[in-house]
C-alpha positions as CSV (number, residue, x, y, z in Angstrom):
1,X,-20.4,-14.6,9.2
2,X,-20.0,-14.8,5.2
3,X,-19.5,-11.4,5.0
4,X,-17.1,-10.5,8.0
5,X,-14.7,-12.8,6.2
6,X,-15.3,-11.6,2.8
7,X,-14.2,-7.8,4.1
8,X,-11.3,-9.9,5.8
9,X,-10.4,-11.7,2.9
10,X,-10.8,-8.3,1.1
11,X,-8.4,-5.9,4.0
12,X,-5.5,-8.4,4.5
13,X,-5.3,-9.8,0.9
14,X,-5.7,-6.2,-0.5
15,X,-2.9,-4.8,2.0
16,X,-0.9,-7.6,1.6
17,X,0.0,-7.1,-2.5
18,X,-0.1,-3.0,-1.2
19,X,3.0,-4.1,0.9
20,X,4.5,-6.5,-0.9
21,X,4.0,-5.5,-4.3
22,X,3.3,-1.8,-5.0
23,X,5.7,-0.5,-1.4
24,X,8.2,-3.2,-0.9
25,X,9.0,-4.1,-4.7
26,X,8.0,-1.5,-7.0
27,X,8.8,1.9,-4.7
28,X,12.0,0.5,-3.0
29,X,12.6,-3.0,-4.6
30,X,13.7,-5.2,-1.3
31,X,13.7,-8.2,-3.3
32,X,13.8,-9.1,-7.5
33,X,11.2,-11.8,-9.1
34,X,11.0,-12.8,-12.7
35,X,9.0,-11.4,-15.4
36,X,6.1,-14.0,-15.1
37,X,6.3,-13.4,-11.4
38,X,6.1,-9.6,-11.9
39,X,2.6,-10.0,-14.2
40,X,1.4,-13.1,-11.9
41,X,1.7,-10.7,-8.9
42,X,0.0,-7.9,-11.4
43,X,-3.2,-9.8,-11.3
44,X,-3.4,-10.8,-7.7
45,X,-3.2,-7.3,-7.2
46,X,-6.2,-6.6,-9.0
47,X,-8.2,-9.6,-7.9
48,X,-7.7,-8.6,-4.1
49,X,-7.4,-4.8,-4.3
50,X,-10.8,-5.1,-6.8
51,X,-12.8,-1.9,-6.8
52,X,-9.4,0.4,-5.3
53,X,-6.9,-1.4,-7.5
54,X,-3.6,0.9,-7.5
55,X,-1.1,1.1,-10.2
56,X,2.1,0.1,-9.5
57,X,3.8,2.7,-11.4
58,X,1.7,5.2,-10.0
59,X,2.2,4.0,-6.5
60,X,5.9,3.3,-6.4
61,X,6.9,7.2,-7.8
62,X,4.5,8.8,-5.1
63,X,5.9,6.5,-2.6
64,X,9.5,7.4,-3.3
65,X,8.3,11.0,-3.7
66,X,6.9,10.9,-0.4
67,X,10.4,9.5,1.1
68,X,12.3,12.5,-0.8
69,X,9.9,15.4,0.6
70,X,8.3,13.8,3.5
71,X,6.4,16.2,5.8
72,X,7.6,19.2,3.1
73,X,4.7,21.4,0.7
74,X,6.0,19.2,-1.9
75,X,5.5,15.4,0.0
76,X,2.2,13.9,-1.9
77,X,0.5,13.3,1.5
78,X,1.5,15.0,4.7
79,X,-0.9,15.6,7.4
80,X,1.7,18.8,7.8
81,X,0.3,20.8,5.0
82,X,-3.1,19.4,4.5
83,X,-5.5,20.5,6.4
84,X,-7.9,17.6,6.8
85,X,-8.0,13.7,5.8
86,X,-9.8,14.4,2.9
87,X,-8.1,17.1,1.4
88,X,-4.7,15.0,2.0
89,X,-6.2,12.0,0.2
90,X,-7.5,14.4,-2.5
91,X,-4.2,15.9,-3.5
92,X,-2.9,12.3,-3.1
93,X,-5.4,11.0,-5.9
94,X,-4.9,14.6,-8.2
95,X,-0.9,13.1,-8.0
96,X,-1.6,9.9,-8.6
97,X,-3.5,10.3,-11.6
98,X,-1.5,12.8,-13.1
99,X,1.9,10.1,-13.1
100,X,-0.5,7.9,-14.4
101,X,-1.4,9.6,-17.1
102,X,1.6,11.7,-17.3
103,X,0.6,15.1,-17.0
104,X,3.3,16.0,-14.8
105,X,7.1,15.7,-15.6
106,X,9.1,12.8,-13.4
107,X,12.3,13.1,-12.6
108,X,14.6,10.1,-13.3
109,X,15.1,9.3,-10.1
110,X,11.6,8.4,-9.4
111,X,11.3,6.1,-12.1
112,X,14.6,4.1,-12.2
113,X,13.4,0.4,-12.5
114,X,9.8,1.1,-11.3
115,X,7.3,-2.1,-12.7
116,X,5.0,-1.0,-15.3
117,X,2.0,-2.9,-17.2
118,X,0.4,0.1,-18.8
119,X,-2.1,-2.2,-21.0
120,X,-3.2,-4.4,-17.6
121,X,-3.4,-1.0,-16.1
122,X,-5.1,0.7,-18.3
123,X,-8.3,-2.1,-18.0
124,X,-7.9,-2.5,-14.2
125,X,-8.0,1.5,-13.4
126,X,-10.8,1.4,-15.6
127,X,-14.0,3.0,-14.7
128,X,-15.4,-0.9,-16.0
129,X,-13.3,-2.6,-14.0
130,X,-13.9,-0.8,-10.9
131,X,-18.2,-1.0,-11.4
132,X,-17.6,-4.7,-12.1
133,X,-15.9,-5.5,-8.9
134,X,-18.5,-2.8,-7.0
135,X,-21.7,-4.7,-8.7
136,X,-19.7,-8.0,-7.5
137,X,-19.2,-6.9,-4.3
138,X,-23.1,-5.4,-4.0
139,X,-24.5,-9.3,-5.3
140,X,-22.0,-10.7,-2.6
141,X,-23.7,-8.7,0.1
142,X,-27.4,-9.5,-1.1
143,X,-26.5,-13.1,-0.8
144,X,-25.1,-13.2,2.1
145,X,-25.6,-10.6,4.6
146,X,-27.6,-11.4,7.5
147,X,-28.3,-8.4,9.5
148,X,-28.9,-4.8,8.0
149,X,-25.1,-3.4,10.2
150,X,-23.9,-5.4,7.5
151,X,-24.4,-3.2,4.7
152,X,-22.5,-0.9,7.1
153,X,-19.3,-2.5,5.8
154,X,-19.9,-2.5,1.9
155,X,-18.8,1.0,1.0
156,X,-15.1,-0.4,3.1
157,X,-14.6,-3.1,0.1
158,X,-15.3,0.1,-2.4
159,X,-12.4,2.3,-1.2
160,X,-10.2,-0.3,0.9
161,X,-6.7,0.9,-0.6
162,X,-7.2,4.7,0.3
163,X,-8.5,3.6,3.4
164,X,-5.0,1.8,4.3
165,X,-3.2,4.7,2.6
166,X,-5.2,7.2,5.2
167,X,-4.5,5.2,7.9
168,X,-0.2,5.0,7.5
169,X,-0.1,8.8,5.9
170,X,-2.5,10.6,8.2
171,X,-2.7,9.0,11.6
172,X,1.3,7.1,10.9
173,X,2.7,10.6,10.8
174,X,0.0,12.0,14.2
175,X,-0.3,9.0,16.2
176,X,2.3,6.5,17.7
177,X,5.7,6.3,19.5
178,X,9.1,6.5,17.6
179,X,12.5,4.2,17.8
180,X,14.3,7.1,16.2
181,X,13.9,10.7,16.4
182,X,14.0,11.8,12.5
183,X,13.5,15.0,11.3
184,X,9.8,14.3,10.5
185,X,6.7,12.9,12.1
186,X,6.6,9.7,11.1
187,X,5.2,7.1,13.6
188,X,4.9,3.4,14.8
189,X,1.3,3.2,15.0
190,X,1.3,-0.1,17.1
191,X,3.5,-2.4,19.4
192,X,2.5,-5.7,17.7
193,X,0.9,-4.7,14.0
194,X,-2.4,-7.2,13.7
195,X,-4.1,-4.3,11.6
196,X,-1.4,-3.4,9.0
197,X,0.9,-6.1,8.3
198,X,3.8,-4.5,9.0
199,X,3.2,-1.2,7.6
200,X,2.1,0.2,10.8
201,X,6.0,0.1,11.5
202,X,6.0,3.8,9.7
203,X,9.0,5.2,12.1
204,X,11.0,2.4,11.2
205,X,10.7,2.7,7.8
206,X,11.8,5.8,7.4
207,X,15.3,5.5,9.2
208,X,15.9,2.0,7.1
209,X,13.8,2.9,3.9
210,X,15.6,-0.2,2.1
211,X,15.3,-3.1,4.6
212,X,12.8,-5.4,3.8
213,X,11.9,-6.0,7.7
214,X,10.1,-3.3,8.8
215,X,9.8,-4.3,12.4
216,X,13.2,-3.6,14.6
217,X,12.0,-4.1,18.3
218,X,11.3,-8.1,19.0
219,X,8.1,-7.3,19.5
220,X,7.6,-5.7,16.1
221,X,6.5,-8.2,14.3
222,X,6.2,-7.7,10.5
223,X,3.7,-10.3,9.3
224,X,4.5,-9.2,5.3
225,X,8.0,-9.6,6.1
226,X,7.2,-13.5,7.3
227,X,5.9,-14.3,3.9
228,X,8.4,-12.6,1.9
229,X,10.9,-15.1,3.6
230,X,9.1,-17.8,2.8
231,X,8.5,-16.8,-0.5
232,X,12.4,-16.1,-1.0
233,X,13.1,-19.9,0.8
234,X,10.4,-21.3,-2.3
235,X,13.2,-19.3,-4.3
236,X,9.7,-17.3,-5.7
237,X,11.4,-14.2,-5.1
238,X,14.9,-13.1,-4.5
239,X,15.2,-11.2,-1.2
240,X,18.2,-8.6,-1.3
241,X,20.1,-8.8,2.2
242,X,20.5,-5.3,3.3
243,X,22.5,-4.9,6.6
244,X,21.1,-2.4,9.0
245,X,22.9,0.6,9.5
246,X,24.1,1.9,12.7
Protein backbone atom coordinates (compact mmCIF):
# COMPACT_ATOMS: atom_id res chain seq x y z
CA UNK A 1 0.00 0.00 0.00
CA UNK A 2 3.16 2.28 0.81
CA UNK A 3 4.19 2.19 -2.47
CA UNK A 4 0.86 2.63 -4.57
CA UNK A 5 0.68 6.03 -2.78
CA UNK A 6 4.21 6.94 -3.08
CA UNK A 7 3.85 6.57 -7.19
CA UNK A 8 0.53 8.62 -6.38
CA UNK A 9 2.01 11.10 -4.43
CA UNK A 10 4.84 11.09 -7.18
CA UNK A 11 2.06 11.37 -10.61
CA UNK A 12 -0.33 13.99 -9.22
CA UNK A 13 2.21 16.10 -7.31
CA UNK A 14 4.74 15.85 -10.24
CA UNK A 15 1.81 16.79 -12.85
CA UNK A 16 0.52 19.19 -10.81
CA UNK A 17 3.72 21.82 -10.72
CA UNK A 18 3.91 20.48 -14.80
CA UNK A 19 0.54 22.33 -15.07
CA UNK A 20 0.65 24.85 -12.96
CA UNK A 21 4.10 25.94 -13.00
CA UNK A 22 6.14 25.06 -16.18
CA UNK A 23 2.49 25.13 -18.79
CA UNK A 24 0.15 27.43 -17.11
CA UNK A 25 2.75 30.15 -15.79
CA UNK A 26 5.97 29.93 -17.39
CA UNK A 27 4.70 28.97 -21.29
CA UNK A 28 1.47 31.17 -21.23
CA UNK A 29 1.50 33.02 -17.87
CA UNK A 30 -2.43 32.79 -16.72
CA UNK A 31 -1.60 34.23 -13.54
CA UNK A 32 1.66 36.45 -11.91
CA UNK A 33 3.29 35.49 -8.27
CA UNK A 34 6.07 37.20 -6.65
CA UNK A 35 9.66 36.51 -6.83
CA UNK A 36 9.82 34.39 -3.59
CA UNK A 37 6.73 32.61 -4.91
CA UNK A 38 8.49 32.05 -8.28
CA UNK A 39 11.75 30.26 -6.49
CA UNK A 40 9.30 28.63 -3.73
CA UNK A 41 7.38 27.07 -6.61
CA UNK A 42 11.10 26.23 -8.28
CA UNK A 43 11.79 23.79 -5.49
CA UNK A 44 8.44 22.09 -5.22
CA UNK A 45 9.01 21.44 -8.69
CA UNK A 46 12.02 19.54 -8.10
CA UNK A 47 11.04 17.87 -4.94
CA UNK A 48 7.84 16.29 -6.78
CA UNK A 49 9.08 16.01 -10.39
CA UNK A 50 12.57 14.28 -8.59
CA UNK A 51 14.41 12.08 -11.02
CA UNK A 52 12.39 13.85 -14.49
CA UNK A 53 12.70 17.41 -13.08
CA UNK A 54 11.98 19.80 -16.22
CA UNK A 55 13.34 23.26 -16.56
CA UNK A 56 11.05 25.77 -16.69
CA UNK A 57 12.78 27.81 -19.30
CA UNK A 58 13.25 24.87 -21.29
CA UNK A 59 9.68 23.85 -21.03
CA UNK A 60 7.83 27.04 -21.37
CA UNK A 61 9.80 27.98 -25.07
CA UNK A 62 9.02 24.30 -26.45
CA UNK A 63 5.56 24.69 -25.19
CA UNK A 64 4.94 27.93 -26.94
CA UNK A 65 6.88 26.55 -29.91
CA UNK A 66 4.61 23.81 -29.96
CA UNK A 67 1.38 26.26 -29.98
CA UNK A 68 3.22 28.29 -32.98
CA UNK A 69 3.86 25.06 -35.32
CA UNK A 70 1.52 22.59 -33.86
CA UNK A 71 1.13 19.41 -36.07
CA UNK A 72 3.86 21.24 -38.64
CA UNK A 73 7.78 19.56 -39.43
CA UNK A 74 8.88 22.28 -37.23
CA UNK A 75 6.22 21.59 -33.90
CA UNK A 76 8.74 19.91 -31.17
CA UNK A 77 6.39 16.93 -30.76
CA UNK A 78 3.77 15.91 -33.24
CA UNK A 79 2.64 12.43 -33.65
CA UNK A 80 2.15 13.99 -37.45
CA UNK A 81 5.78 13.82 -38.41
CA UNK A 82 7.25 11.39 -36.03
CA UNK A 83 6.92 8.14 -36.68
CA UNK A 84 6.73 6.45 -33.39
CA UNK A 85 6.42 7.48 -29.41
CA UNK A 86 9.87 7.20 -29.04
CA UNK A 87 11.27 8.93 -31.78
CA UNK A 88 8.69 11.98 -30.94
CA UNK A 89 9.95 12.00 -27.27
CA UNK A 90 13.52 11.74 -28.65
CA UNK A 91 13.41 14.82 -30.86
CA UNK A 92 11.41 16.36 -27.91
CA UNK A 93 14.45 15.75 -25.38
CA UNK A 94 17.32 16.71 -28.51
CA UNK A 95 15.05 20.30 -28.30
CA UNK A 96 14.85 20.49 -25.01
CA UNK A 97 18.34 20.27 -24.21
CA UNK A 98 19.60 22.36 -26.89
CA UNK A 99 17.28 25.70 -25.34
CA UNK A 100 18.69 24.63 -22.33
CA UNK A 101 21.93 24.87 -23.14
CA UNK A 102 21.54 27.23 -25.96
CA UNK A 103 22.74 25.58 -28.84
CA UNK A 104 19.94 26.75 -30.93
CA UNK A 105 18.95 30.42 -31.57
CA UNK A 106 15.33 31.55 -29.86
CA UNK A 107 13.41 33.89 -31.24
CA UNK A 108 12.17 36.77 -28.95
CA UNK A 109 8.99 35.74 -28.97
CA UNK A 110 9.54 32.51 -27.34
CA UNK A 111 11.27 33.98 -24.57
CA UNK A 112 9.37 37.22 -23.61
CA UNK A 113 8.95 36.90 -19.70
CA UNK A 114 9.67 33.10 -19.57
CA UNK A 115 10.94 32.21 -15.59
CA UNK A 116 14.48 31.34 -15.37
CA UNK A 117 16.79 29.95 -12.38
CA UNK A 118 19.74 28.84 -14.45
CA UNK A 119 21.94 28.13 -11.09
CA UNK A 120 18.78 25.93 -9.38
CA UNK A 121 18.68 24.49 -12.84
CA UNK A 122 21.74 23.80 -13.46
CA UNK A 123 22.01 21.33 -9.95
CA UNK A 124 18.49 19.92 -10.46
CA UNK A 125 19.08 18.82 -14.29
CA UNK A 126 22.08 17.48 -13.03
CA UNK A 127 23.15 14.02 -13.75
CA UNK A 128 23.68 14.10 -9.43
CA UNK A 129 20.52 15.20 -8.82
CA UNK A 130 18.66 12.89 -10.96
CA UNK A 131 20.83 9.48 -9.43
CA UNK A 132 20.04 10.94 -5.97
CA UNK A 133 16.35 10.97 -6.36
CA UNK A 134 16.63 7.42 -8.52
CA UNK A 135 18.81 5.82 -5.41
CA UNK A 136 16.01 7.52 -3.12
CA UNK A 137 13.35 6.22 -4.92
CA UNK A 138 15.24 2.41 -5.25
CA UNK A 139 15.70 2.47 -0.91
CA UNK A 140 11.92 3.57 -0.93
CA UNK A 141 10.96 0.53 -2.82
CA UNK A 142 13.28 -1.98 -0.73
CA UNK A 143 11.54 -0.76 2.29
CA UNK A 144 8.39 -0.88 1.46
CA UNK A 145 7.35 -3.02 -1.34
CA UNK A 146 5.43 -5.95 -0.58
CA UNK A 147 4.92 -8.04 -3.57
CA UNK A 148 7.60 -8.40 -6.49
CA UNK A 149 4.54 -6.43 -9.31
CA UNK A 150 5.69 -3.78 -7.23
CA UNK A 151 9.04 -3.21 -8.66
CA UNK A 152 6.84 -3.18 -11.80
CA UNK A 153 6.14 0.48 -11.01
CA UNK A 154 9.74 1.87 -10.03
CA UNK A 155 11.06 2.68 -13.47
CA UNK A 156 7.35 5.06 -13.69
CA UNK A 157 8.84 7.38 -10.75
CA UNK A 158 12.21 7.46 -12.99
CA UNK A 159 10.68 8.98 -16.20
CA UNK A 160 7.15 10.29 -14.73
CA UNK A 161 7.42 13.85 -16.61
CA UNK A 162 8.04 12.31 -20.18
CA UNK A 163 5.54 9.95 -19.40
CA UNK A 164 2.74 12.77 -18.90
CA UNK A 165 4.41 14.64 -21.83
CA UNK A 166 3.74 11.28 -24.11
CA UNK A 167 0.48 10.93 -22.96
CA UNK A 168 -0.99 14.80 -23.92
CA UNK A 169 1.49 15.04 -27.17
CA UNK A 170 1.11 11.55 -28.66
CA UNK A 171 -2.23 10.04 -27.76
CA UNK A 172 -3.89 14.16 -27.05
CA UNK A 173 -3.25 14.79 -30.70
CA UNK A 174 -4.69 10.60 -31.82
CA UNK A 175 -7.19 9.86 -29.29
CA UNK A 176 -10.34 11.84 -28.03
CA UNK A 177 -13.31 13.93 -29.19
CA UNK A 178 -13.07 17.71 -30.08
CA UNK A 179 -15.39 20.92 -28.95
CA UNK A 180 -13.87 22.74 -31.86
CA UNK A 181 -12.77 21.68 -35.08
CA UNK A 182 -9.09 23.49 -35.44
CA UNK A 183 -6.91 23.12 -38.08
CA UNK A 184 -4.90 20.42 -36.18
CA UNK A 185 -5.33 17.25 -34.28
CA UNK A 186 -5.47 18.15 -31.02
CA UNK A 187 -7.77 16.18 -28.66
CA UNK A 188 -9.80 15.97 -25.35
CA UNK A 189 -8.63 12.79 -24.11
CA UNK A 190 -11.41 12.31 -21.45
CA UNK A 191 -15.03 13.51 -20.37
CA UNK A 192 -14.14 14.00 -16.70
CA UNK A 193 -9.95 14.30 -16.44
CA UNK A 194 -9.12 12.01 -13.04
CA UNK A 195 -5.69 11.10 -14.88
CA UNK A 196 -4.39 14.52 -16.04
CA UNK A 197 -5.53 17.25 -14.02
CA UNK A 198 -6.93 19.17 -16.49
CA UNK A 199 -4.46 18.74 -19.11
CA UNK A 200 -6.27 15.98 -20.77
CA UNK A 201 -8.55 19.05 -21.98
CA UNK A 202 -5.80 19.35 -25.08
CA UNK A 203 -8.70 20.46 -27.70
CA UNK A 204 -9.68 23.08 -25.48
CA UNK A 205 -6.51 24.44 -24.99
CA UNK A 206 -5.70 25.03 -28.14
CA UNK A 207 -8.79 27.24 -29.24
CA UNK A 208 -8.35 29.34 -25.75
CA UNK A 209 -4.39 28.98 -25.41
CA UNK A 210 -4.59 31.89 -22.68
CA UNK A 211 -7.48 30.97 -20.34
CA UNK A 212 -6.44 29.51 -17.30
CA UNK A 213 -9.64 26.97 -17.17
CA UNK A 214 -9.00 24.46 -19.47
CA UNK A 215 -12.24 22.65 -19.08
CA UNK A 216 -15.31 24.37 -21.19
CA UNK A 217 -18.17 21.62 -21.04
CA UNK A 218 -19.71 21.43 -17.26
CA UNK A 219 -18.51 18.29 -17.17
CA UNK A 220 -14.90 19.19 -17.89
CA UNK A 221 -13.67 19.51 -14.83
CA UNK A 222 -10.14 20.98 -14.51
CA UNK A 223 -8.86 19.89 -11.14
CA UNK A 224 -5.45 22.34 -11.59
CA UNK A 225 -7.68 25.05 -12.42
CA UNK A 226 -9.63 24.40 -8.74
CA UNK A 227 -6.37 25.05 -6.93
CA UNK A 228 -5.18 27.91 -8.89
CA UNK A 229 -8.51 29.66 -7.64
CA UNK A 230 -7.85 28.92 -4.40
CA UNK A 231 -4.49 29.80 -4.54
CA UNK A 232 -5.47 33.29 -6.23
CA UNK A 233 -8.50 33.67 -3.23
CA UNK A 234 -5.14 33.09 -0.48
CA UNK A 235 -3.99 36.16 -2.81
CA UNK A 236 -0.73 33.47 -3.36
CA UNK A 237 -0.95 34.11 -6.91
CA UNK A 238 -2.59 36.63 -9.03
CA UNK A 239 -5.03 35.00 -11.55
CA UNK A 240 -5.36 37.22 -14.85
CA UNK A 241 -9.22 37.17 -15.95
CA UNK A 242 -9.24 36.33 -19.57
CA UNK A 243 -12.80 36.44 -21.15
CA UNK A 244 -13.46 33.70 -23.51
CA UNK A 245 -13.72 34.44 -26.98
CA UNK A 246 -16.56 33.73 -29.14
Amino acid sequence: MAVILFVLVLWYGGLFFQSFFLHRYAAHQVFTMSKTMERITFILTWIFQGASYLSAYGYGIMHRMHHAYTDTEEDPHSPSHDANIFAMMWKTKTIYQDINKQRITVEPRFTKNIPQWSSFDMFASSRISRLLWITGYILFFAFFATAWWQWLLLPITFLMAPIHGVIINWFGHIYGYVNFAMKNTSKNLFRFDFLMMGEGYHNNHHKYASRANFGVKWYEIDVTYLVIRLLDALRIIHLKPIPIKK
